[in-house]
N, CA, C and O atoms as a Tripos MOL2 file, in Angstrom:
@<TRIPOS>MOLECULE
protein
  292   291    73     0     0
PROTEIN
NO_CHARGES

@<TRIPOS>ATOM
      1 N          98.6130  112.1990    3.7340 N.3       1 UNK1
      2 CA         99.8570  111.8160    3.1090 C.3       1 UNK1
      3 C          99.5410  110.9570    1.8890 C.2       1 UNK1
      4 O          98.7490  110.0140    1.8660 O.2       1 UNK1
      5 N         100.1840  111.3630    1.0070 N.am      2 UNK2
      6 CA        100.0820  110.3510   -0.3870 C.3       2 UNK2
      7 C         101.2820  109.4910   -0.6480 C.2       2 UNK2
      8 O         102.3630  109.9910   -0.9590 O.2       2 UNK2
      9 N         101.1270  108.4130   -0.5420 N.am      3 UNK3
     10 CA        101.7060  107.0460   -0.8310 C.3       3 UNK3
     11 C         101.5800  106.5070   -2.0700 C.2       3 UNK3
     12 O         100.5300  106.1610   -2.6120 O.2       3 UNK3
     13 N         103.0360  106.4260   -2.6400 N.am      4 UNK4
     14 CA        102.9350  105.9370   -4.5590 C.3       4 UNK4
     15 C         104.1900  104.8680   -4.5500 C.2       4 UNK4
     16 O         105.3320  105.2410   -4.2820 O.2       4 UNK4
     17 N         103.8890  103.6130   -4.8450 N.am      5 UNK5
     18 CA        104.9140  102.6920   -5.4240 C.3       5 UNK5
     19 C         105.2840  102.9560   -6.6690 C.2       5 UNK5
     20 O         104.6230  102.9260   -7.7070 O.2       5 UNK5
     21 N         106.9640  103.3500   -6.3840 N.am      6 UNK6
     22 CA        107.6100  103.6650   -7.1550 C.3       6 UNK6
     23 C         109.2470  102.9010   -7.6560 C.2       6 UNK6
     24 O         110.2620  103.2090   -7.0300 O.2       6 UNK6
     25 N         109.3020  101.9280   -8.8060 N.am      7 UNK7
     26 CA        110.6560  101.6250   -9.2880 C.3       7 UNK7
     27 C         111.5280  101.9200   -9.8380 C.2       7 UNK7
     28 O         111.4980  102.7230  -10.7700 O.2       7 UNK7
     29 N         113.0810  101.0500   -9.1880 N.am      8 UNK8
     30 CA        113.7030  102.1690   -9.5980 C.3       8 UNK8
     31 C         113.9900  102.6030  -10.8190 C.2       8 UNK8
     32 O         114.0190  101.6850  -11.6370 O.2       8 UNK8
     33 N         114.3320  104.2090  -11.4770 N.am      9 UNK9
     34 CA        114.3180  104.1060  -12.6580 C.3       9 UNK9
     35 C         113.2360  105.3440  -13.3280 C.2       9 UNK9
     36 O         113.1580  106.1370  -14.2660 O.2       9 UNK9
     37 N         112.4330  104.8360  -12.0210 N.am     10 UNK10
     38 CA        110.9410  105.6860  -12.1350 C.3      10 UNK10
     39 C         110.9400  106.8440  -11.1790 C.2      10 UNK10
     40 O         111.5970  106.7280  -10.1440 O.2      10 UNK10
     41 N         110.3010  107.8950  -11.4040 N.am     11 UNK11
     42 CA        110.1760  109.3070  -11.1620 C.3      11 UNK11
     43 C         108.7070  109.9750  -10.6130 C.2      11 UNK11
     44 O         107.6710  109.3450  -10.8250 O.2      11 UNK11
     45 N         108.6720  111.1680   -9.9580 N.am     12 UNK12
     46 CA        107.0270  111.0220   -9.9970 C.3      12 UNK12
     47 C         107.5150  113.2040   -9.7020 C.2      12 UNK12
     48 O         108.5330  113.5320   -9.0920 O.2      12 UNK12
     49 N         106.6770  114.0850  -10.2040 N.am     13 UNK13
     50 CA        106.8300  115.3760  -10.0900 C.3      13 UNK13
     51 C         105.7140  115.9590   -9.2130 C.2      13 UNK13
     52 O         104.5310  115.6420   -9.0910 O.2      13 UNK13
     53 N         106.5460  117.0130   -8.5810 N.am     14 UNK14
     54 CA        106.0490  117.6910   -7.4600 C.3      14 UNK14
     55 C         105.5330  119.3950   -8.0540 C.2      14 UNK14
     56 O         106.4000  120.1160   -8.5480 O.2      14 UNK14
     57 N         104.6030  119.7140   -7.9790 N.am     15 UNK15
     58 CA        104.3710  120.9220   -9.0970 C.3      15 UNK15
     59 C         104.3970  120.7260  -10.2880 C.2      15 UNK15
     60 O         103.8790  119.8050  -10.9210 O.2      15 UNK15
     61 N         105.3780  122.1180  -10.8630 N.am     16 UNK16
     62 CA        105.7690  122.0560  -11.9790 C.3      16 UNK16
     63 C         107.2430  122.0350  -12.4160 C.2      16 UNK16
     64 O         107.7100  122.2210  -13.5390 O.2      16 UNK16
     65 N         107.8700  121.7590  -11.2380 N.am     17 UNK17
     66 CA        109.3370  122.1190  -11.1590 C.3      17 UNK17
     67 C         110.0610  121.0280  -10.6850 C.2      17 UNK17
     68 O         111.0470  120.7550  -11.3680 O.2      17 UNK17
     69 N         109.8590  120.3340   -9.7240 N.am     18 UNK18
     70 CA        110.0010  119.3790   -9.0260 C.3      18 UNK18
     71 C         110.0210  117.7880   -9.3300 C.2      18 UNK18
     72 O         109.0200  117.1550   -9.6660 O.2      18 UNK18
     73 N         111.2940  117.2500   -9.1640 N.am     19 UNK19
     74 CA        111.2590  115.8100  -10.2010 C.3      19 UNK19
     75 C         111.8140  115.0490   -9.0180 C.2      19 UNK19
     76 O         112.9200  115.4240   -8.6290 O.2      19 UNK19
     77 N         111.2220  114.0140   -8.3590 N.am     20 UNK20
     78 CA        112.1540  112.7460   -7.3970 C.3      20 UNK20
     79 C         111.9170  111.5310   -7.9140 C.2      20 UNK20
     80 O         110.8280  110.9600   -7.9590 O.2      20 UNK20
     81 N         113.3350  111.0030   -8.4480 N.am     21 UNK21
     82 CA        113.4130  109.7880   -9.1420 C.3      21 UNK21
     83 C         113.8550  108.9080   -8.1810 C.2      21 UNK21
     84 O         114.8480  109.3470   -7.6000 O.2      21 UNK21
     85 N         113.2980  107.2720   -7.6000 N.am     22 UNK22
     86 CA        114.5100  106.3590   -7.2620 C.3      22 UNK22
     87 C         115.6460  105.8880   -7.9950 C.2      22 UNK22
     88 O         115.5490  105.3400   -9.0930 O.2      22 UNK22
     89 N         116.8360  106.1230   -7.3270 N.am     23 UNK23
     90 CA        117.9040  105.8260   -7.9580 C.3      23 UNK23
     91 C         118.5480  104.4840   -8.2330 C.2      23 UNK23
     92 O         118.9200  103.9150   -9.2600 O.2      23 UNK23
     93 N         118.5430  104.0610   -6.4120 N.am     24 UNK24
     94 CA        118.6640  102.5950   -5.8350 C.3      24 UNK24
     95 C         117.7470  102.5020   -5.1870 C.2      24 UNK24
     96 O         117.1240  103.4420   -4.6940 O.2      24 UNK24
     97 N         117.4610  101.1250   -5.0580 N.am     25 UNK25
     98 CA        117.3380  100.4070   -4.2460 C.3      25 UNK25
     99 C         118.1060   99.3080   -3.4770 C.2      25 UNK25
    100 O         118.4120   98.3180   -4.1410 O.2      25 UNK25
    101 N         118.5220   99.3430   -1.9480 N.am     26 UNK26
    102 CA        119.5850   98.0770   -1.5960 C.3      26 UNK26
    103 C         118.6870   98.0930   -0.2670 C.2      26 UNK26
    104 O         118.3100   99.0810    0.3630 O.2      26 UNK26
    105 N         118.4430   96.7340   -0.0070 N.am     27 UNK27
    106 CA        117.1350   95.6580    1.3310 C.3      27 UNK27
    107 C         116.7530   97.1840    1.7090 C.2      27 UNK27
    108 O         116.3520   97.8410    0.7480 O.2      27 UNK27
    109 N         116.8060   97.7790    2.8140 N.am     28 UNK28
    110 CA        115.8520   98.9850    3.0410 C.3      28 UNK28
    111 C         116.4150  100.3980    3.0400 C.2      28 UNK28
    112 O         116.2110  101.2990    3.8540 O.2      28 UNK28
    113 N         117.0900  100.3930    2.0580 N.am     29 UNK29
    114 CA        117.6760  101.4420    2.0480 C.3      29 UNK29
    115 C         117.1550  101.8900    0.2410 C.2      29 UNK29
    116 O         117.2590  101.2050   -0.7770 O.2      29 UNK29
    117 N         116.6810  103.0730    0.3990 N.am     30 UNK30
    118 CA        116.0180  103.6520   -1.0850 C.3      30 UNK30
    119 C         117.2290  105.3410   -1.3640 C.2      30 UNK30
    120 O         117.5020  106.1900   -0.5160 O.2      30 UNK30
    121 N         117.5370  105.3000   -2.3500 N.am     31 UNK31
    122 CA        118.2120  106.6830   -2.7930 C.3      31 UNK31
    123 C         117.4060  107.1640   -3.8970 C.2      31 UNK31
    124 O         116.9650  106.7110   -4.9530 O.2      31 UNK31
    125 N         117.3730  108.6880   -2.9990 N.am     32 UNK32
    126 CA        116.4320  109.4160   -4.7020 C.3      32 UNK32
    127 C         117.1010  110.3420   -4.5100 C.2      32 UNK32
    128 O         117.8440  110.8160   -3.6500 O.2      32 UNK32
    129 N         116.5490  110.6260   -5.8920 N.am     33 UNK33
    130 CA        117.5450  111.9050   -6.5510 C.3      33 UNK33
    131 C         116.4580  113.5370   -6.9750 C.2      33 UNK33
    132 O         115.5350  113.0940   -7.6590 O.2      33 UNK33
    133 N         116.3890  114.0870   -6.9230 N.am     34 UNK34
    134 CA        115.7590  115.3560   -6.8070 C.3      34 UNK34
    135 C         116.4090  116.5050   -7.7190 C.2      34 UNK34
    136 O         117.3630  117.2440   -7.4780 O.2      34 UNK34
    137 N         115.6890  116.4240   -8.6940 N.am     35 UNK35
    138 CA        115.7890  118.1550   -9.2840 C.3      35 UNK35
    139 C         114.8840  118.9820   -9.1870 C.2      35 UNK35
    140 O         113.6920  118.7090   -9.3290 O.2      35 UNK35
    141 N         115.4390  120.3280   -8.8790 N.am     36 UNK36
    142 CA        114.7190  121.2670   -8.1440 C.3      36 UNK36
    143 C         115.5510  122.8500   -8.8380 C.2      36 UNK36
    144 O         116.7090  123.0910   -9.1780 O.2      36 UNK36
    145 N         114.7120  123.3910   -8.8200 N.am     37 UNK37
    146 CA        114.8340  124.8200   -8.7060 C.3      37 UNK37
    147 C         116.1000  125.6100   -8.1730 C.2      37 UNK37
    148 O         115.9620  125.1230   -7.0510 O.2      37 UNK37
    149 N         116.8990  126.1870   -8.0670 N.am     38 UNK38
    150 CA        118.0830  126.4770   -7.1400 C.3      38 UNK38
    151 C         117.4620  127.0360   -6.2540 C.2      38 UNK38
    152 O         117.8170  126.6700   -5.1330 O.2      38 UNK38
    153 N         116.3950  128.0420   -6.2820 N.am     39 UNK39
    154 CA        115.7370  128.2760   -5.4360 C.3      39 UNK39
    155 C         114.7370  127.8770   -4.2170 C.2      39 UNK39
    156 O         114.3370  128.6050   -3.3090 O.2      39 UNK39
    157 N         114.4410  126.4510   -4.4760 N.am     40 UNK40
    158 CA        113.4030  125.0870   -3.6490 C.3      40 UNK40
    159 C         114.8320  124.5830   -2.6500 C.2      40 UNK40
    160 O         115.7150  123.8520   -3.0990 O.2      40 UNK40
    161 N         114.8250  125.1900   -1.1220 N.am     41 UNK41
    162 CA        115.5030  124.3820   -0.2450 C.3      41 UNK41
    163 C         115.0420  123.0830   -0.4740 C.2      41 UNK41
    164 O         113.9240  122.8490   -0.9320 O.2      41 UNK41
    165 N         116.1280  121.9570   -0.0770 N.am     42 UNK42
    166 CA        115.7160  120.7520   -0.3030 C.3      42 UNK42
    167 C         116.5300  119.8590    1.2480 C.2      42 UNK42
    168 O         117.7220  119.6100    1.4250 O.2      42 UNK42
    169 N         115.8720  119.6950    1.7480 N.am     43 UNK43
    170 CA        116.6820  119.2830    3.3280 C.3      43 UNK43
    171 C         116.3560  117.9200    3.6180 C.2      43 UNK43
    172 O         115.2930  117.5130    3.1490 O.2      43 UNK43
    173 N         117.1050  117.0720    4.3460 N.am     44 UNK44
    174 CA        116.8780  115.5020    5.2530 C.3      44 UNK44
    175 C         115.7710  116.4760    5.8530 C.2      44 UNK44
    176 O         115.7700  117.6990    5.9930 O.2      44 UNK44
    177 N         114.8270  115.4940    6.1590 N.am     45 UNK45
    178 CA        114.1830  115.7550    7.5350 C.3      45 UNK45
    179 C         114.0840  116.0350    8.9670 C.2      45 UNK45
    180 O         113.3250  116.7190    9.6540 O.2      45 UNK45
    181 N         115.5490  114.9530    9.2990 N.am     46 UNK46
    182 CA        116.3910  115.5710   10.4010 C.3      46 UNK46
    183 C         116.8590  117.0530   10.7770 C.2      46 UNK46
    184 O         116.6600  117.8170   11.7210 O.2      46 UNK46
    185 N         117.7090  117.0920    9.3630 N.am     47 UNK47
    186 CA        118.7620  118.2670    9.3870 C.3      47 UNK47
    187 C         117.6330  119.3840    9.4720 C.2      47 UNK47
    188 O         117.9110  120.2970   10.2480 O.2      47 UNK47
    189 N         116.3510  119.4850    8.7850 N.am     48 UNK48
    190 CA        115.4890  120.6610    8.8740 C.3      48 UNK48
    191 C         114.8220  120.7690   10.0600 C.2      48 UNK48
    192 O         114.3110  121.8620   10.3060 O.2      48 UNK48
    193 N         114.6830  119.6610   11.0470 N.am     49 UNK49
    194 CA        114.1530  119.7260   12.3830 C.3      49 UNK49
    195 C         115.1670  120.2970   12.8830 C.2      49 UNK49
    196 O         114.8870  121.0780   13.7920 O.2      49 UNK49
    197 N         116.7870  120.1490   12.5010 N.am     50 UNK50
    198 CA        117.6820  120.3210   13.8020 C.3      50 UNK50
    199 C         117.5650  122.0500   13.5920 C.2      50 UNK50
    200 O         117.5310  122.7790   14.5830 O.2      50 UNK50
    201 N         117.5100  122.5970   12.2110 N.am     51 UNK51
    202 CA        117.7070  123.9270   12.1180 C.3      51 UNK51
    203 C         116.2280  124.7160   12.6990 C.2      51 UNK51
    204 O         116.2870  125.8790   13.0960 O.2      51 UNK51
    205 N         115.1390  124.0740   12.6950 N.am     52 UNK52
    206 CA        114.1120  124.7940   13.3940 C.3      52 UNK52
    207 C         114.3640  124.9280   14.8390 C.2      52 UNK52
    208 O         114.2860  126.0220   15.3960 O.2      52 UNK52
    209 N         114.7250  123.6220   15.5830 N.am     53 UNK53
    210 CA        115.1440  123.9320   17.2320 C.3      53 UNK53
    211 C         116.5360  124.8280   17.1540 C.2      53 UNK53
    212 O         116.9090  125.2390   18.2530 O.2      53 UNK53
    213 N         117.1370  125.0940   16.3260 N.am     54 UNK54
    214 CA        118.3240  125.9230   16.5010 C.3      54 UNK54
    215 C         117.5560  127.2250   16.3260 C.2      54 UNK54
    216 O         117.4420  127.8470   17.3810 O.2      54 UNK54
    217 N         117.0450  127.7490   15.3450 N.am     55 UNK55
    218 CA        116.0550  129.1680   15.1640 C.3      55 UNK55
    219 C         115.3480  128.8460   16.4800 C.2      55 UNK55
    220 O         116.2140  128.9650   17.3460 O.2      55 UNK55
    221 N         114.2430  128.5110   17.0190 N.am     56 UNK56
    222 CA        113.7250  128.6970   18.1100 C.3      56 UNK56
    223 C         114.9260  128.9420   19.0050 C.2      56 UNK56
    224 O         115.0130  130.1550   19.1960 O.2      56 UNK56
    225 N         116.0490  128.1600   19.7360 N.am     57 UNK57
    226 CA        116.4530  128.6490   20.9850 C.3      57 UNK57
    227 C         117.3340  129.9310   20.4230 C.2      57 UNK57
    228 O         117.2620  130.9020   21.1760 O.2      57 UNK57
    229 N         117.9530  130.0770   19.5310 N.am     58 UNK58
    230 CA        117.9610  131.8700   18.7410 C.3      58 UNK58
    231 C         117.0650  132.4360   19.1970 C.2      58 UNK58
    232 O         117.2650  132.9730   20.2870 O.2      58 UNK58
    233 N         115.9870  132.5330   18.7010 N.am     59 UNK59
    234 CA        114.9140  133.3070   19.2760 C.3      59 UNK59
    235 C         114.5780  133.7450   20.9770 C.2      59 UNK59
    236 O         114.2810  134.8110   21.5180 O.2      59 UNK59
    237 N         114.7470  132.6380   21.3740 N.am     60 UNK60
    238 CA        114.2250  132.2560   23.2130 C.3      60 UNK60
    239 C         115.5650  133.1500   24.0710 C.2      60 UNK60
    240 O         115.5040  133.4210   25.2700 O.2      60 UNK60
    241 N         116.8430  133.5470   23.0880 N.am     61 UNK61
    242 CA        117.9120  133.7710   23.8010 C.3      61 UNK61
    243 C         117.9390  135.3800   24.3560 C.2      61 UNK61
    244 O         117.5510  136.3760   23.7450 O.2      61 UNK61
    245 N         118.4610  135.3100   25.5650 N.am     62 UNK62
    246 CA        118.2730  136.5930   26.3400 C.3      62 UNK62
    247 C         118.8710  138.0860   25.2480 C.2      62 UNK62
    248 O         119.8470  138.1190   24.4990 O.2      62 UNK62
    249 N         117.9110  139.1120   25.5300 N.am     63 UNK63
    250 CA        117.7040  140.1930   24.5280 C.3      63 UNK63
    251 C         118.8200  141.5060   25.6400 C.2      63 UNK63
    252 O         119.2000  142.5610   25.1310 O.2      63 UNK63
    253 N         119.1130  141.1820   26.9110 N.am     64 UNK64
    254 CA        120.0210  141.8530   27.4840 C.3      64 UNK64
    255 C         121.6440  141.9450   27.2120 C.2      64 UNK64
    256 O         122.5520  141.8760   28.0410 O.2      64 UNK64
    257 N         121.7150  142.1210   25.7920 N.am     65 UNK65
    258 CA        123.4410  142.2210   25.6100 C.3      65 UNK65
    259 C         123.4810  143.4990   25.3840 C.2      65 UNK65
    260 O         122.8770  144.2250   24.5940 O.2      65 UNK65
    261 N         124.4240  143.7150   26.3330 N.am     66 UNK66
    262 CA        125.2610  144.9490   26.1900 C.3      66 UNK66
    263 C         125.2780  145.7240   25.1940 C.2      66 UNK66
    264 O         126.1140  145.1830   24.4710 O.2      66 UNK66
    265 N         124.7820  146.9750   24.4620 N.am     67 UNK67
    266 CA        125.3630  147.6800   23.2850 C.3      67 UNK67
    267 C         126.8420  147.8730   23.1530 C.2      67 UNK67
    268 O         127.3300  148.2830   24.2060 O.2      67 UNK67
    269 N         127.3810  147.7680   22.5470 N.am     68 UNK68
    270 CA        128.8570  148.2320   21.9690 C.3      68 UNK68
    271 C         128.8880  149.8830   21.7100 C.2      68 UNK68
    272 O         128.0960  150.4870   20.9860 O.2      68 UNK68
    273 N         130.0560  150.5090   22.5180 N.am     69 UNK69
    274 CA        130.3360  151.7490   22.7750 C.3      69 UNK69
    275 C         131.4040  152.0040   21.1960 C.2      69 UNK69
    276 O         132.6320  152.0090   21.2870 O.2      69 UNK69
    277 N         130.8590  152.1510   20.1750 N.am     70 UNK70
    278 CA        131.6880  152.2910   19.0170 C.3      70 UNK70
    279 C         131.7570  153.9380   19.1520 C.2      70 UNK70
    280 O         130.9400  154.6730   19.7080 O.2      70 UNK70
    281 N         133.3720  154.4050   18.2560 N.am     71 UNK71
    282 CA        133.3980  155.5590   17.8260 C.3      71 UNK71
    283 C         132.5360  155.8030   16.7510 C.2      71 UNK71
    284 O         132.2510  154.9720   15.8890 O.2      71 UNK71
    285 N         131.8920  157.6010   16.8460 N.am     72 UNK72
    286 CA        131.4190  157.6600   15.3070 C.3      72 UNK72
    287 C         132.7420  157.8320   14.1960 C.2      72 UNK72
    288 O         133.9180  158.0790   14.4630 O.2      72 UNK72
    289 N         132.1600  157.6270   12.9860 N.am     73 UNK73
    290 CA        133.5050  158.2730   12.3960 C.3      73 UNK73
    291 C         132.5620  159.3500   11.3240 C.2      73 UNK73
    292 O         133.1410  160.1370   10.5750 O.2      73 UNK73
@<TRIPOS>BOND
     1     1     2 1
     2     2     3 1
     3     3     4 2
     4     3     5 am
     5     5     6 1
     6     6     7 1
     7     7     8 2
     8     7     9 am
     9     9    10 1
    10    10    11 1
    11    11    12 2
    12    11    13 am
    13    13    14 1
    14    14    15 1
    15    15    16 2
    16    15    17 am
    17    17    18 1
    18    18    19 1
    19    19    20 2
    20    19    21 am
    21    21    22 1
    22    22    23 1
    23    23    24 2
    24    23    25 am
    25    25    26 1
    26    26    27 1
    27    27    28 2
    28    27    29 am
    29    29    30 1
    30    30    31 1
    31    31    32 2
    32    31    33 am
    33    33    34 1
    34    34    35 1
    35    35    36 2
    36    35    37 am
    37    37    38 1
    38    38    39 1
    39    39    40 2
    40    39    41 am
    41    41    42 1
    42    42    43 1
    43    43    44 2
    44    43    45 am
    45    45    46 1
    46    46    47 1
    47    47    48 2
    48    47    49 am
    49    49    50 1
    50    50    51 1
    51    51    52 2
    52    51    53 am
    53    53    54 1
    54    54    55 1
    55    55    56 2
    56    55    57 am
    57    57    58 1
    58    58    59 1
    59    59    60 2
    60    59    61 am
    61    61    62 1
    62    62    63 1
    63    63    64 2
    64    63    65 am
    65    65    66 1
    66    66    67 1
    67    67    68 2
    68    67    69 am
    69    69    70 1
    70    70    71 1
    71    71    72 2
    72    71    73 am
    73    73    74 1
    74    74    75 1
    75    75    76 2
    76    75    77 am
    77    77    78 1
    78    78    79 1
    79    79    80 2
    80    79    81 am
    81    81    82 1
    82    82    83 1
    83    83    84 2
    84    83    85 am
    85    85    86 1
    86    86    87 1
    87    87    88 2
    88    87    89 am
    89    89    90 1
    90    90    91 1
    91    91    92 2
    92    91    93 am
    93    93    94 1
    94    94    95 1
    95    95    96 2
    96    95    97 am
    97    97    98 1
    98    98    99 1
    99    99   100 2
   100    99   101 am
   101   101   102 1
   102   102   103 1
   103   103   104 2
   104   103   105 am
   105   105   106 1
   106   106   107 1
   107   107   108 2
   108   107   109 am
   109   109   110 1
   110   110   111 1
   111   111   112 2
   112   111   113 am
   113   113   114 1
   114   114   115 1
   115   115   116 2
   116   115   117 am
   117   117   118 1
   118   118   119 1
   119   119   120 2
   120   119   121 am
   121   121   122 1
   122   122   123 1
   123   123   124 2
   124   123   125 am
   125   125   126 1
   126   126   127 1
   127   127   128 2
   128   127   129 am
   129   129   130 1
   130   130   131 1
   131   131   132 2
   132   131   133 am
   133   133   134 1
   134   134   135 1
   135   135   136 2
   136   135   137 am
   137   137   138 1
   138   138   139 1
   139   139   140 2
   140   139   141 am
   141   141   142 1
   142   142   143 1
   143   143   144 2
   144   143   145 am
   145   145   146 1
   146   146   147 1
   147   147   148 2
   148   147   149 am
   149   149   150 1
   150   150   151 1
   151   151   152 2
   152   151   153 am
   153   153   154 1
   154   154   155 1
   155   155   156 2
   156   155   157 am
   157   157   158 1
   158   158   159 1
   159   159   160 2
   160   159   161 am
   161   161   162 1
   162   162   163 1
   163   163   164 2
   164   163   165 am
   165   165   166 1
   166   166   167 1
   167   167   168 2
   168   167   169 am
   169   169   170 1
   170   170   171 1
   171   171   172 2
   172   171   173 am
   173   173   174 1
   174   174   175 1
   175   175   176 2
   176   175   177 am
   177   177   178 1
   178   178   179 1
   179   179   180 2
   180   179   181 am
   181   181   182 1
   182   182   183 1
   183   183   184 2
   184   183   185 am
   185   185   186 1
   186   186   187 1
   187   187   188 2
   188   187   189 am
   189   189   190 1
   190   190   191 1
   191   191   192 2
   192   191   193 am
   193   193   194 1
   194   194   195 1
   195   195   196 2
   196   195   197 am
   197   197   198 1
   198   198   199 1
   199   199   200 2
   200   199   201 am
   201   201   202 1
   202   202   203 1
   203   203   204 2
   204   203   205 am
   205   205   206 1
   206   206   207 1
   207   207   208 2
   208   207   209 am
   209   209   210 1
   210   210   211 1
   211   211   212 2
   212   211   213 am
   213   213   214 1
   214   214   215 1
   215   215   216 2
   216   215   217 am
   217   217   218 1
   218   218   219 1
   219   219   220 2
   220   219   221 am
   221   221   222 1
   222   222   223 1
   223   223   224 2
   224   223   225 am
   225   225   226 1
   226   226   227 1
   227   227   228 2
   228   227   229 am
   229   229   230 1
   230   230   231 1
   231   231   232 2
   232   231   233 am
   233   233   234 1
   234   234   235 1
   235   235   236 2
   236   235   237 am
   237   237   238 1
   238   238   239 1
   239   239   240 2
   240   239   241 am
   241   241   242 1
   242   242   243 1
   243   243   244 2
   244   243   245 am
   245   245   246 1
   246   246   247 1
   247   247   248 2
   248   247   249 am
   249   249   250 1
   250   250   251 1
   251   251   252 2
   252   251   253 am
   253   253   254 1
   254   254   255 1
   255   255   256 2
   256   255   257 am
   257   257   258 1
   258   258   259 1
   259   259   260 2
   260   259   261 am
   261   261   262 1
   262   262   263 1
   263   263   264 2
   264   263   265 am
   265   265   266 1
   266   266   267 1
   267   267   268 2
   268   267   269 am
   269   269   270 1
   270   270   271 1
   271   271   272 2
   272   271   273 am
   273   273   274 1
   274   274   275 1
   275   275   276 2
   276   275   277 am
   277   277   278 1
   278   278   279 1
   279   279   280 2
   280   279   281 am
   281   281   282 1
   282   282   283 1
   283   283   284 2
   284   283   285 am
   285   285   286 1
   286   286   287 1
   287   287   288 2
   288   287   289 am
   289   289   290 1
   290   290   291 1
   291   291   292 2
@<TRIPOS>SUBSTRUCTURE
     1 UNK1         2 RESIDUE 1 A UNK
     2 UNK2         6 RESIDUE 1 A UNK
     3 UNK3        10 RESIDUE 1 A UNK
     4 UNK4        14 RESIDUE 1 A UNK
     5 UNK5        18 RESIDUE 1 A UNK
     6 UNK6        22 RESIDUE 1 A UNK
     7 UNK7        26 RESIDUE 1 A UNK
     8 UNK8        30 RESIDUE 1 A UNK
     9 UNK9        34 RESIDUE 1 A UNK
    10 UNK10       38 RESIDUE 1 A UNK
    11 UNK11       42 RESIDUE 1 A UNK
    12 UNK12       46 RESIDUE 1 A UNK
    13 UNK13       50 RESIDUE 1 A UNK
    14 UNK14       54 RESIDUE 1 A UNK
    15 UNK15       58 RESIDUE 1 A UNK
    16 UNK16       62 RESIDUE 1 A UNK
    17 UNK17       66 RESIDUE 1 A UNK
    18 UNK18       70 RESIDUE 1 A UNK
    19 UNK19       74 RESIDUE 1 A UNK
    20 UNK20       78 RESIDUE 1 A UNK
    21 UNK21       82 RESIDUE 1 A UNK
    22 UNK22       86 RESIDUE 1 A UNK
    23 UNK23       90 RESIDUE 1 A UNK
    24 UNK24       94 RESIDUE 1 A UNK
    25 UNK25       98 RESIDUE 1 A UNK
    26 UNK26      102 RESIDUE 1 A UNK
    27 UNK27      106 RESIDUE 1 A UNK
    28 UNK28      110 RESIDUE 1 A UNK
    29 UNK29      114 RESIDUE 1 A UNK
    30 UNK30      118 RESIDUE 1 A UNK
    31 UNK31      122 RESIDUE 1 A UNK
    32 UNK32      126 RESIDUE 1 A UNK
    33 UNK33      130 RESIDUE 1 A UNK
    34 UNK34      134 RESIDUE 1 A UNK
    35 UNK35      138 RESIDUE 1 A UNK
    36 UNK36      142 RESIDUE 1 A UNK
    37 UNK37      146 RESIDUE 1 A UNK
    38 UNK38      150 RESIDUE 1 A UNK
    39 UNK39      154 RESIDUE 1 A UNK
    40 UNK40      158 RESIDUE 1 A UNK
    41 UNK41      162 RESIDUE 1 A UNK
    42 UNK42      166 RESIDUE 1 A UNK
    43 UNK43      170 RESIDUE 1 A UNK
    44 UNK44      174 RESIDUE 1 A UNK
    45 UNK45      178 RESIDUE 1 A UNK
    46 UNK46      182 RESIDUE 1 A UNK
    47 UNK47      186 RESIDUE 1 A UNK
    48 UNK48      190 RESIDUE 1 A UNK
    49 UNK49      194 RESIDUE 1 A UNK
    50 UNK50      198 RESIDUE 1 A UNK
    51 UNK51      202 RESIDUE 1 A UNK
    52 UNK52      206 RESIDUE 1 A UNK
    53 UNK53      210 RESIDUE 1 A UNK
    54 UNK54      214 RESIDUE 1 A UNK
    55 UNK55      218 RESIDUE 1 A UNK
    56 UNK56      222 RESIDUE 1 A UNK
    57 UNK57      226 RESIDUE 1 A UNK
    58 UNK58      230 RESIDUE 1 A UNK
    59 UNK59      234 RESIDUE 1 A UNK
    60 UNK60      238 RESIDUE 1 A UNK
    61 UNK61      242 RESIDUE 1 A UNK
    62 UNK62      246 RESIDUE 1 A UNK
    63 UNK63      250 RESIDUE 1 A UNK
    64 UNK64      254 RESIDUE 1 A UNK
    65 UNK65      258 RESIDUE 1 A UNK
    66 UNK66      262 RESIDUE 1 A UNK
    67 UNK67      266 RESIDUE 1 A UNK
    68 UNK68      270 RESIDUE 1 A UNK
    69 UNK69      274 RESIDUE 1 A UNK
    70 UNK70      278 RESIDUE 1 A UNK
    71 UNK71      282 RESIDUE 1 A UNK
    72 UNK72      286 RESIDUE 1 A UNK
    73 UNK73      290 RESIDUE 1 A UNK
């Protein structure tokens, strides 16, 4: 892991595309701001853990459903 002291104001780039500036600072709370690509998902850390255990139990879920008796047309 790379560790950089950074103020606010100040910026540091990820590639060639990738810009995270601090915005604020308030006692331990830091806001940055991120420009990115439209294409570069950009997620909390949380929220991207919660969507990997959601894809896994997707995955883990029973493969015995019923086919649907559709008309052809």
């Amino acid at each position: 892991m790379l560790i950089l002291s950074r103020r606010r104001g100040e910026s540091l780039i990820i590639g060639d595309h990738i810009e995270v500036s601090v915005v604020e600072i308030k006692g331990d709370q830091v806001k940055l701001g991120i420009k990115a690509p439209l294409n570069v998902a950009v997620f909390r850390n949380e929220v991207f853990q919660a969507m990997q255990e959601e894809n896994r139990a997707a995955a883990a879920a029973p493969a015995d459903i019923p086919a649907l008796d559709l008309p052809v047309t």
